[in-house]
Structures are given as structure tokens and as C-alpha cells.
C-alpha positions as a Python dict, from the first residue, in 0.01 Angstrom:
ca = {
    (1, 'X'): (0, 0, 0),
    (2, 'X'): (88, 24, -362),
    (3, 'X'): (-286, 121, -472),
    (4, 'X'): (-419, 354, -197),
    (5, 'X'): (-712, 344, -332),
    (6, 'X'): (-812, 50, -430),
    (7, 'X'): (-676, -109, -98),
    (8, 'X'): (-762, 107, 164),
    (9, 'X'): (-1107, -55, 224),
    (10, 'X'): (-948, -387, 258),
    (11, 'X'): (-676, -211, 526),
    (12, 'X'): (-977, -76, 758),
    (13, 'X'): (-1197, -443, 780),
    (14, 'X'): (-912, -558, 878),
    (15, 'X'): (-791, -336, 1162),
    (16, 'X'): (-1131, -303, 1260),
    (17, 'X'): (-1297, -642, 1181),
    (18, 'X'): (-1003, -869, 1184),
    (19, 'X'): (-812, -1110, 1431),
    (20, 'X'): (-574, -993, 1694),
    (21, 'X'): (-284, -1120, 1462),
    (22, 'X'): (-431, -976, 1154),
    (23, 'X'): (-445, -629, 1322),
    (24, 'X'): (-118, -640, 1469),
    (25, 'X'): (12, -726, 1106),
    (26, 'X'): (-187, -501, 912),
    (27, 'X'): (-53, -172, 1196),
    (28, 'X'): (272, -301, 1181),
    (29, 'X'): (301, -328, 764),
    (30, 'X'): (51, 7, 683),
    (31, 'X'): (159, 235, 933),
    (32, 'X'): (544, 399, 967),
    (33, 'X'): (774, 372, 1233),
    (34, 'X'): (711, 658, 1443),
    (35, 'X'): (358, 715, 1290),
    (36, 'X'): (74, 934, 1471),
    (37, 'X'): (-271, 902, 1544),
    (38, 'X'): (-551, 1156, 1643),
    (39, 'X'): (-900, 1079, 1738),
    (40, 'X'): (-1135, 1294, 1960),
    (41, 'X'): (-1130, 1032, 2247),
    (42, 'X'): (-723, 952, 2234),
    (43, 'X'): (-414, 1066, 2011),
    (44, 'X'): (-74, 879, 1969),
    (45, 'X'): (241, 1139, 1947),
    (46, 'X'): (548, 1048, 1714),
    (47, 'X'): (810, 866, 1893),
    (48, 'X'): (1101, 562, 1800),
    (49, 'X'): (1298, 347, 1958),
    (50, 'X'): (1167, 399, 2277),
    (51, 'X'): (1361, 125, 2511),
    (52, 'X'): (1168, -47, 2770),
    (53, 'X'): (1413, -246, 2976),
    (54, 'X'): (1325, -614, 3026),
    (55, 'X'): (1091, -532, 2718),
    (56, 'X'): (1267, -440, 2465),
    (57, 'X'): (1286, -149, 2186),
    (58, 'X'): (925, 55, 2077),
    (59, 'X'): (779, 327, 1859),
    (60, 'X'): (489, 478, 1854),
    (61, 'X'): (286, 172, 1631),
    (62, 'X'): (260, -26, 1997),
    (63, 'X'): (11, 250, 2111),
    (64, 'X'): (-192, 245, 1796),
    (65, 'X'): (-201, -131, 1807),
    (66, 'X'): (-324, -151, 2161),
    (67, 'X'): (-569, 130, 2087),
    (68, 'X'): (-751, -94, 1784),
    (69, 'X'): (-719, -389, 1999),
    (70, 'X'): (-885, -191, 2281),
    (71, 'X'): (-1166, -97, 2010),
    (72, 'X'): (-1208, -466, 1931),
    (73, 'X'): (-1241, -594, 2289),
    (74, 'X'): (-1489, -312, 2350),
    (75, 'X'): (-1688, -357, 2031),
    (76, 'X'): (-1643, -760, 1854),
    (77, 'X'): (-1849, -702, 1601),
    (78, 'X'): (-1821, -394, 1421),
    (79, 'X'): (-2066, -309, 1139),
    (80, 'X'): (-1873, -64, 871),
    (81, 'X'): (-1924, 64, 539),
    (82, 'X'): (-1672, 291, 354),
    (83, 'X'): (-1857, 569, 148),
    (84, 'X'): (-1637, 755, -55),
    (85, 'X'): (-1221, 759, -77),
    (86, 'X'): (-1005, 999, -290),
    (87, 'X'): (-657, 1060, -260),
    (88, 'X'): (-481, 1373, -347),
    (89, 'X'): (-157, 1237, -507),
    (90, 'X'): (-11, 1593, -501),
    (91, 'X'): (24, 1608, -115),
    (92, 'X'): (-50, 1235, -55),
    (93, 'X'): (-339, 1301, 165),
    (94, 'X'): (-640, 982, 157),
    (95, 'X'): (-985, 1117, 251),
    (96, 'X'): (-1219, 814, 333),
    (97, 'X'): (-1581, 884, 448),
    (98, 'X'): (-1661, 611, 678),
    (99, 'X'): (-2020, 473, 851),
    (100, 'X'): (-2031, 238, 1093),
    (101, 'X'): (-2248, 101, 1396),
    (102, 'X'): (-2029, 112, 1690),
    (103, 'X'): (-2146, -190, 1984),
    (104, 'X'): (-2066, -214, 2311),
    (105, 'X'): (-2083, -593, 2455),
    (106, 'X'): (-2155, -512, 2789),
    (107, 'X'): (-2404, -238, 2748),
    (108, 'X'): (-2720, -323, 2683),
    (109, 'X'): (-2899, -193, 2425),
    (110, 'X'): (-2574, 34, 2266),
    (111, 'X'): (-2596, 81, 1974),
    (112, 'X'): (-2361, 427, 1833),
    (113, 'X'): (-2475, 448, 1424),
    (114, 'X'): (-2204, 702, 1343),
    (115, 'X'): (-2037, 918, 982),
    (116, 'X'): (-1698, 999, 1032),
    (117, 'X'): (-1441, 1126, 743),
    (118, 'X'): (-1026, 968, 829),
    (119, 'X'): (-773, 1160, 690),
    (120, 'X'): (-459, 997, 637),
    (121, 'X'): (-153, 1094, 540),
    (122, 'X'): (83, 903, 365),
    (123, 'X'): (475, 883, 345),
    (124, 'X'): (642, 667, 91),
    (125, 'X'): (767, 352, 227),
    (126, 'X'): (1186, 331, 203),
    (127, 'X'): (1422, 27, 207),
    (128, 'X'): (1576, 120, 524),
    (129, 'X'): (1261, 153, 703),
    (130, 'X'): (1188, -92, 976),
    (131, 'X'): (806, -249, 987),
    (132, 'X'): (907, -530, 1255),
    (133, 'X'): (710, -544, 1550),
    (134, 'X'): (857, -511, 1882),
    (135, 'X'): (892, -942, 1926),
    (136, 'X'): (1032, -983, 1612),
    (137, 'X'): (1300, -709, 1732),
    (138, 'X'): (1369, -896, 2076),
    (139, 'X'): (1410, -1192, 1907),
    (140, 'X'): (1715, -1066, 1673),
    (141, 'X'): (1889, -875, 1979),
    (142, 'X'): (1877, -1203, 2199),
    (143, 'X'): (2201, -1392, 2186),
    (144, 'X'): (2113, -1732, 2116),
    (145, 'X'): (1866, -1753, 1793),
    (146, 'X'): (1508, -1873, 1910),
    (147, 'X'): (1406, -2221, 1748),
    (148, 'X'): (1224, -2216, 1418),
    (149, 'X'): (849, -2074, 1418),
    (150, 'X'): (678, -2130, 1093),
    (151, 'X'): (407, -1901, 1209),
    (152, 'X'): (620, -1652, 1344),
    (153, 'X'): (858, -1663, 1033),
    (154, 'X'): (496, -1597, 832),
    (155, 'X'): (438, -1275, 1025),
    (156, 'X'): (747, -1147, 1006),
    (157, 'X'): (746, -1184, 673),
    (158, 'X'): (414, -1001, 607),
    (159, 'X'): (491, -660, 785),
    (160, 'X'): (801, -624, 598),
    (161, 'X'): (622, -669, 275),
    (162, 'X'): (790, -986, 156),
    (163, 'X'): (457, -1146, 130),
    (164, 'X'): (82, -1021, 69),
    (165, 'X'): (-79, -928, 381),
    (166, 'X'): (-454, -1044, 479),
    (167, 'X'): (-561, -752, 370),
    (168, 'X'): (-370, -750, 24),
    (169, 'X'): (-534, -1073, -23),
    (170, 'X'): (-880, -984, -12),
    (171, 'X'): (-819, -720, -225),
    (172, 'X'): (-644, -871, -487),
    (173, 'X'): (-310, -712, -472),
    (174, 'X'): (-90, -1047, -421),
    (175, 'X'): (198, -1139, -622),
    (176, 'X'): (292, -1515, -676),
    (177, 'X'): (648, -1487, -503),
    (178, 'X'): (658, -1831, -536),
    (179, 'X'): (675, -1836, -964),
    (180, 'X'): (948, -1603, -961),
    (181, 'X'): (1211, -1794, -764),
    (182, 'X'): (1118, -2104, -1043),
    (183, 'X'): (1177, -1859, -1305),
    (184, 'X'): (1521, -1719, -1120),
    (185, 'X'): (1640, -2119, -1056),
    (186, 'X'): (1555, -2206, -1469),
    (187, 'X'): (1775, -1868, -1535),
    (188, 'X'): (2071, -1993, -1347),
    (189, 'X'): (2321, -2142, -1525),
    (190, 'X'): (2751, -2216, -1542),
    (191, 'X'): (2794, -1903, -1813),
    (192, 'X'): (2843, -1532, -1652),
    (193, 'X'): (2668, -1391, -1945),
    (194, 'X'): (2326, -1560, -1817),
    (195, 'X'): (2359, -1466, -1442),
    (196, 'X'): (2452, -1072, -1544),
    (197, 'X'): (2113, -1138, -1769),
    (198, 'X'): (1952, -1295, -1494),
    (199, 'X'): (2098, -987, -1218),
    (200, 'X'): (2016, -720, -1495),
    (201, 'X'): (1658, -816, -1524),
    (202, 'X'): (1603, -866, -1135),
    (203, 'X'): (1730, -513, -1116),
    (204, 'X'): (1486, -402, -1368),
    (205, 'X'): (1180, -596, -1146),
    (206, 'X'): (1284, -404, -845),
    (207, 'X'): (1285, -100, -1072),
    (208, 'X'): (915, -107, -1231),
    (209, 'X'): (780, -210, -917),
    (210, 'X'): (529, -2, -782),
    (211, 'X'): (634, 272, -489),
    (212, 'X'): (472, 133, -115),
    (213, 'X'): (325, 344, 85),
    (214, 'X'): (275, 390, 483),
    (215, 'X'): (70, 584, 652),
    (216, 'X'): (240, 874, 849),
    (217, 'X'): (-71, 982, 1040),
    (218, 'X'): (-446, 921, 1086),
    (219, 'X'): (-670, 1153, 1196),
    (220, 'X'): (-1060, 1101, 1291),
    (221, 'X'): (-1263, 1365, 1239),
    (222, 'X'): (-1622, 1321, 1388),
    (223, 'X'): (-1922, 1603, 1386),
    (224, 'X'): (-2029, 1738, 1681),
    (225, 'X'): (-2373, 1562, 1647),
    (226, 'X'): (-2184, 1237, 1569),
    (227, 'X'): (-1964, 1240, 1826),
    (228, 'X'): (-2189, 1268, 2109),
    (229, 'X'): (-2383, 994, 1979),
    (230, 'X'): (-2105, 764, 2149),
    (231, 'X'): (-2163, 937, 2441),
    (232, 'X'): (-2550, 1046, 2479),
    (233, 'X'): (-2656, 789, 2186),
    (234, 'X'): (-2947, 907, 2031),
    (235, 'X'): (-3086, 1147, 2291),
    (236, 'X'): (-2847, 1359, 2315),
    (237, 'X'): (-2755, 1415, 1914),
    (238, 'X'): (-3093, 1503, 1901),
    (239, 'X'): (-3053, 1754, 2244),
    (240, 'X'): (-2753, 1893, 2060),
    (241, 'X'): (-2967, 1913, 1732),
    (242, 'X'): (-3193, 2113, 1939),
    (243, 'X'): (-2957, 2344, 2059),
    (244, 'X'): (-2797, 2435, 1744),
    (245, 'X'): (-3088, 2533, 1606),
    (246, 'X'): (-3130, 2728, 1904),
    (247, 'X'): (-2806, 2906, 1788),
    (248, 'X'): (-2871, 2924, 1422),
    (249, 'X'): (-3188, 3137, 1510),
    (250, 'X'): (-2963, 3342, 1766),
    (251, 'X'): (-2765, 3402, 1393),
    (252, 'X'): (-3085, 3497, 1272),
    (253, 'X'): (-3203, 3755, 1477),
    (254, 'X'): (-2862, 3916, 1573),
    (255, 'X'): (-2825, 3932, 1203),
    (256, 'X'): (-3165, 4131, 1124),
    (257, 'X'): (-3107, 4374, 1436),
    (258, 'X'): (-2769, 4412, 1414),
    (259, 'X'): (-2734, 4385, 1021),
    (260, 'X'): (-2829, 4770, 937),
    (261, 'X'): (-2556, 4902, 1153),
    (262, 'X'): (-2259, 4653, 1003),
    (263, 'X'): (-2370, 4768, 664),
    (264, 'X'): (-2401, 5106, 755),
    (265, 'X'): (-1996, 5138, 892),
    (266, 'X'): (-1929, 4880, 583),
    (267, 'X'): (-2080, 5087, 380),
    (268, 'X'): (-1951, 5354, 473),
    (269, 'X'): (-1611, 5248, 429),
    (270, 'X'): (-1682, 5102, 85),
    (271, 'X'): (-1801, 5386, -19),
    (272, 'X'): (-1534, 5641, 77),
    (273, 'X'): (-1327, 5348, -117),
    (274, 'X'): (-1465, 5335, -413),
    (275, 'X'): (-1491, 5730, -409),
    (276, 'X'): (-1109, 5795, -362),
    (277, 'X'): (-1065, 5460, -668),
    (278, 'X'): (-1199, 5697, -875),
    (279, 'X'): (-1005, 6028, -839),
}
């Protein structure tokens, strides 16, 4: 992401209301190498290059990608809204407040209406780093190259950020690649003078283009009262409304018996402060 802001929203519809290809492409372009993931039902540790034999080579982006797939198979159509996002450029954290009504197919009736806030942190994106999904990386290590897949070749080519993703698309963010290698082709020509131009001002592109970023980790953070609404829907947010009030009026009344005594010894002490402060 080059404009956290602005394209986070698009990011989330499409992990959580795209295809399966458009997830796998949007995990595999947004999220590092090694990147972890925390939610109060499952969490993702760091890990890279993890070899499977007969598989091939895995980080910790396979996990998160079979977790949003899970989420899709459980729930196909998703209802979300995003609320509010700021990020805090000075320790590149993103804050989104999220809403959304959570379905499962195969209960009846379910229907999870829920307010979460996702923290995410984000790393800036370097040259060396590798976004290529595990296929893509079997398919370079095997000895004889596989035949030409225009689709394939496409997806490859939008996790390493060589073209706009779905989700840089429907926000906006896309580049015409395509004007710029006209542009490089008119440059070209027999004197060395023009191609040093030509090199000088490609370096300068690469220059004032805007720093990429990846996210590094998510985290999910659900209220109490929210999260049990996946679990005890309705119901049982309102049982555990119940019994929080039940404990805010414990507060209470521990704090009106009990409160003369802690201000008493406070007191006390705040007193024989405040009297040796002034000697």
C-alpha cells in the first residue's frame, strides 16, 4: 500500500468479500513474508521458509490465507462497513474500526452483528522482499520451466507489485504501466547521450515513487460483549450485559463501604506528606 489510508478499505472487501484468487493475491501482496496474525478465536506466529517436502517452501502468509478462506467458506456473504481509520505515521500503526454482520450458511437463523477495532502494523516494503506465493515458488525451483500461463503470469505479477492489484483498482491507485514502456521505446535511440537521459530519468521515477507498505501484523480486538455475540448471539451479550452491571454495582457498594477507610490510610499518608513538604 502506498496510501494506507486511503486504500485500506479497498484491502479488507477484498480479503473478506472477494474471490478465492483475489484473497490469495491481496494476502500475498499486503502482508510480509513472515507476517503475524492475532484474533481471539486463532493467531498465526512469525515463521519463513518453512520446507514442506513434496510441497515445497512456506511462511507464515499460507496460514493467514487459509484462515480468510476458512472465514469465506463459513460466512459467503459478509456484510461490512469500515467506520473510522487513522494511521499513526510515527510508529506506523493503522487503527480501523470495523462493523460487520457475520453469517453462518448452515446455521439457521445466525446472524453475529458485531464492532471490532484491527490494529495493524505496518513495515515498509523492501526490494529484496519476496511476495510470491508458495506455487509461484515451486514453479521457479522445478527443473524444467512450466508452459506459459497467462493467468498465472497475471498473478504473479500482482503480488509482487508490478501491476495494480483488485483492490488497488477499486480504489483508484493504478498506474498505466502500459504508457510508460511507449514513452521508454520513443526515448530510445542510436546516441548514448539519449539512453544515459533516458537511464537518468528512469532512475529518478524509481526515486519519487512512493514508499510500499506491508503489513507486519494484524491484530483483532473484539469487546467482551461483542465477542460472545459469535458465540451466544444475542442472548448471551445481553446475559453478559447483565452481569457486568452486576459487577459495576459490586464497584459501587464496595466503594461506599470500603471508601472511608482507603481515604482514611490515604489520607493519612498525604497528609504526613504534605506536612514534612513543608518543613
Amino acid at each position: 500500500m502506498e496510501n494506507p489510508t486511503r486504500e485500506i478499505e479497498s484491502v479488507i472487501r477484498t480479503l473478506t468479500q472477494g474471490t478465492p484468487d483475489q484473497q490469495h493475491d491481496a494476502i500475498y501482496r499486503y502482508f510480509a513474508p513472515g507476517a503475524t496474525f492475532e484474533h481471539p478465536f486463532c493467531r498465526v506466529p512469525t515463521f519463513q521458509k518453512l520446507n514442506v517436502p513434496g510441497l515445497g517452501e512456506y511462511d507464515s502468509r499460507a496460514l493467514i490465507a487459509a484462515i480468510f478462506r476458512w472465514y469465506k467458506i463459513m460466512s459467503p456473504k459478509i456484510d461490512i462497513e469500515i467506520e473510522s481509520c487513522a494511521h499513526d505515521e510515527s510508529t506506523n500503526i493503522l487503527y480501523i474500526t470495523i462493523f460487520q454482520i457475520f453469517s453462518i450458511w448452515f446455521i439457521p437463523f445466525y446472524r453475529a452483528p458485531v464492532r471490532l477495532t484491527t490494529v495493524l502494523h505496518l513495515t515498509p516494503a523492501s526490494t529484496t522482499t519476496s511476495s510470491s506465493s508458495p506455487s509461484s515458488s515451486a514453479s521457479r525451483d522445478s527443473s524444467s520451466p512450466p508452459p506459459y500461463d497467462a493467468a498465472h503470469e497475471k498473478r504473479r505479477a500482482v503480488q509482487k507489485g508490478d501491476e495494480p492489484s483488485y483492490a488497488a483498482v477499486i480504489a483508484g491507485e493504478a498506474e498505466a504501466s502500459s504508457s510508460s514502456g511507449s514513452k521508454e521505446a520513443a526515448a530510445a535511440g542510436p546516441s548514448s547521450s539519449a539512453s544515459s537521459s533516458t537511464a537518468a530519468e528512469s532512475t529518478n521515477t524509481n526515486e519519487n515513487r512512493p514508499r510500499r507498505y506491508l503489513i507486519a501484523t494484524q491484530q483483532d480486538l473484539y469487546q467482551t460483549t461483542e465477542f460472545v455475540k459469535f458465540v451466544g448471539l444475542a442472548p448471551g451479550s445481553v446475559v453478559l450485559n447483565v452481569l457486568q452491571l452486576v459487577a459495576t454495582l459490586f464497584c459501587l457498594v464496595g466503594a461506599v463501604l470500603l471508601g472511608p477507610v482507603v481515604g482514611a490510610v490515604w489520607g493519612g499518608k498525604g497528609g504526613r506528606g504534605e506536612g514534612k513538604k513543608r518543613v
